[in-house]
Phi, psi and omega in degrees: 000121189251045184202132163246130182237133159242138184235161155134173159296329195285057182337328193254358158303328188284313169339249157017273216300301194302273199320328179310298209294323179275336160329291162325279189298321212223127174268122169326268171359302261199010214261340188258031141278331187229357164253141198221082230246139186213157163257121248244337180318318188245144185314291194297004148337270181268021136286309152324265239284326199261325143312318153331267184324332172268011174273116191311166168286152155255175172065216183311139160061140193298159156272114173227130185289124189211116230234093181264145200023079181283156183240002179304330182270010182254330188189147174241091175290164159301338137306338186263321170321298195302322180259037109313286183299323161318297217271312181320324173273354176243030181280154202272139190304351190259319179267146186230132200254081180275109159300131139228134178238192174246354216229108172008112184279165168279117181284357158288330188266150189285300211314300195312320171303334180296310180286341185261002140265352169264337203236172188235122161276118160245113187273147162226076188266139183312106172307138185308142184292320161327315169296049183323287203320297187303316172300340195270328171294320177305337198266325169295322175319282211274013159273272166355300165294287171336330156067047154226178179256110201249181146275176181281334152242023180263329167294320166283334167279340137351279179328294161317333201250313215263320188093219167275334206287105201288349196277299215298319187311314168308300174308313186270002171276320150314317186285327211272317185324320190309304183305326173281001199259330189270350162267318215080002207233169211248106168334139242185124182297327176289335188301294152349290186269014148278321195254355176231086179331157193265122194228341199263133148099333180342320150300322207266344178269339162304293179348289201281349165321306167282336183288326164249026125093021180252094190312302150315313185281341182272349174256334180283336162286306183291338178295330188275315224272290192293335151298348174250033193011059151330046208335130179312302179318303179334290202310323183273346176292327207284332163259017179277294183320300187314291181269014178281322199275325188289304203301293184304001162272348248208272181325281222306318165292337171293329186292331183112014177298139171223334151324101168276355165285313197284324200256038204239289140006267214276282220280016189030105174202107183314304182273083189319336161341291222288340208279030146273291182327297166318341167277334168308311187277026218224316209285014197245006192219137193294174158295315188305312166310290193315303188297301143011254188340310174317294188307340169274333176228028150281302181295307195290315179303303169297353186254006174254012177279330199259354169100004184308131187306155208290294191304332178296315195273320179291351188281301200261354124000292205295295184317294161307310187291002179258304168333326191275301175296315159313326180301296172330286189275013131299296197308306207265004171264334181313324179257000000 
């Protein structure tokens, strides 16, 4: 099929994917005749990129187009629709029209229909950090291509360290290769935590740090997070999300809620699955506290908007919302 859309987060899964496709597709001898990269951002882009595709290949082999970080399935003009109905159905069988975004196409727009009747759609969305399972295949998957061998428990500390991040998960699964490949033997969990550093999850692990009131471990993330130069701002959008999401789930079962779909719902979260976990992770600490919180890195935020140094304000930042949240689970083991 020779129109493609790859959508999702995982940049280095599409990446991958993209290089899979010139391979396939494309005689080396030839490639910088037929391969053709557009930013996708701007209209005379992708009016370029859909005039590209209709032009035969030359010499040896296909032709592929490739309209990166496209915005057609998020917002369309009528004009660009119309040569989107023009050009899809009559791109030439040699040549290939690939899209890509990060971001969810809208299935209300005809441009997105056009491509998902004319085109083959492949999501490449980042597995949820929650999914141990699916992180523990991914890690077999992309071991596989590599042709090396872990244990079962050498695959979980992976997990632990590396996470959702599939680019990181590659690279260090490249490192670990080199030693199997030069022993013969089968990866080993010290190994692992000899050659791979704890890289994952580090805001979400700040989160829950502050969330059980633990202070030392909550100065001890932010000193490492801003030593792997983290952007401050980041660190606090991830923990604006984190408890904006524990309160409304927190509210919502203190209220009497037991629907994991409706407060799946209210806490916008695509997967009702995941909302056990969260209650679990919820569970030793009040709504009140969890709302608490905002309004402190509501404060954190504005002073690094204002240039206040990053480590100071995040220390004590830190300091209070743990004060706060310790208070909490002391009164509810008190009662």
């Amino acid at each position: 099929m020779p129109i493609h859309l790859y959508w999702g987060e995982d940049d280095f899964a599409i990446a991958k994917s993209i290089a899979k496709l010139q391979t396939e597709l494309l005689d080396p001898n030839w490639f910088q005749f037929n391969y053709h990269q557009f930013s996708g951002e701007l209209t005379d882009n992708t009016i370029s990129a859909l005039n590209e595709a209709m032009t035969p290949a030359f010499g040896i082999g296909k032709k592929l187009v490739l309209l990166a970080n496209s915005t057609i399935m998020q917002q369309c003009s009528q004009d660009l629709l119309t040569e989107l109905e023009r050009t899809l159905p009559v791109i030439p069988e040699n040549c290939y029209l690939l899209f890509t975004t990060t971001k969810k196409p809208d299935g209300r727009l005809k441009s997105t229909k056009l491509v998902q009747k004319y085109g083959e759609v492949t999501e490449f969305s980042l597995i949820p950090y929650w999914d141990t399972k699916k992180l523990n295949q991914k890690v077999k998957q992309l071991a596989t291509e590599i042709d090396i061998k872990l244990t079962t428990s050498a695959i979980e500390l992976l997990v632990e360290s590396v996470g959702n991040n599939t680019r990181l998960l590659w690279n260090e699964l490249e490192k670990l290769s080199v030693h199997y490949h030069n022993s013969n033997s089968i990866i080993e969990r010290d190994l692992v935590a000899t050659l791979v550093p704890c890289n994952t999850q580090n805001s979400l692990q700040l989160a829950a740090a502050i969330r059980d009131g633990k202070i030392d471990l909550a100065l001890n993330l932010i000193n490492d997070l801003l030593n792997h130069n983290e952007p401050p701002l980041r660190i606090v959008a991830s923990l604006v999300k984190q408890f904006r999401t524990w309160a409304i789930i927190k509210s919502a079962i203190e209220g009497g809620e037991k629907d994991h779909n409706a407060i799946a719902k209210l806490a916008e979260i695509p997967n009702p699955y995941r909302i056990k976990y969260l209650i679990q992770e919820v569970k030793s600490v009040n709504s009140e506290k969890l709302i608490g919180i905002l309004p402190l890195l509501l404060d954190l935020e504005y002073g690094l908007k204002r240039g206040v140094d990053s480590l100071s304000i995040m220390q004590t930042q830190a300091i209070k919302m743990c004060s706060l949240t310790s208070q909490s689970q002391n009164k509810s083991l008190h009662f």
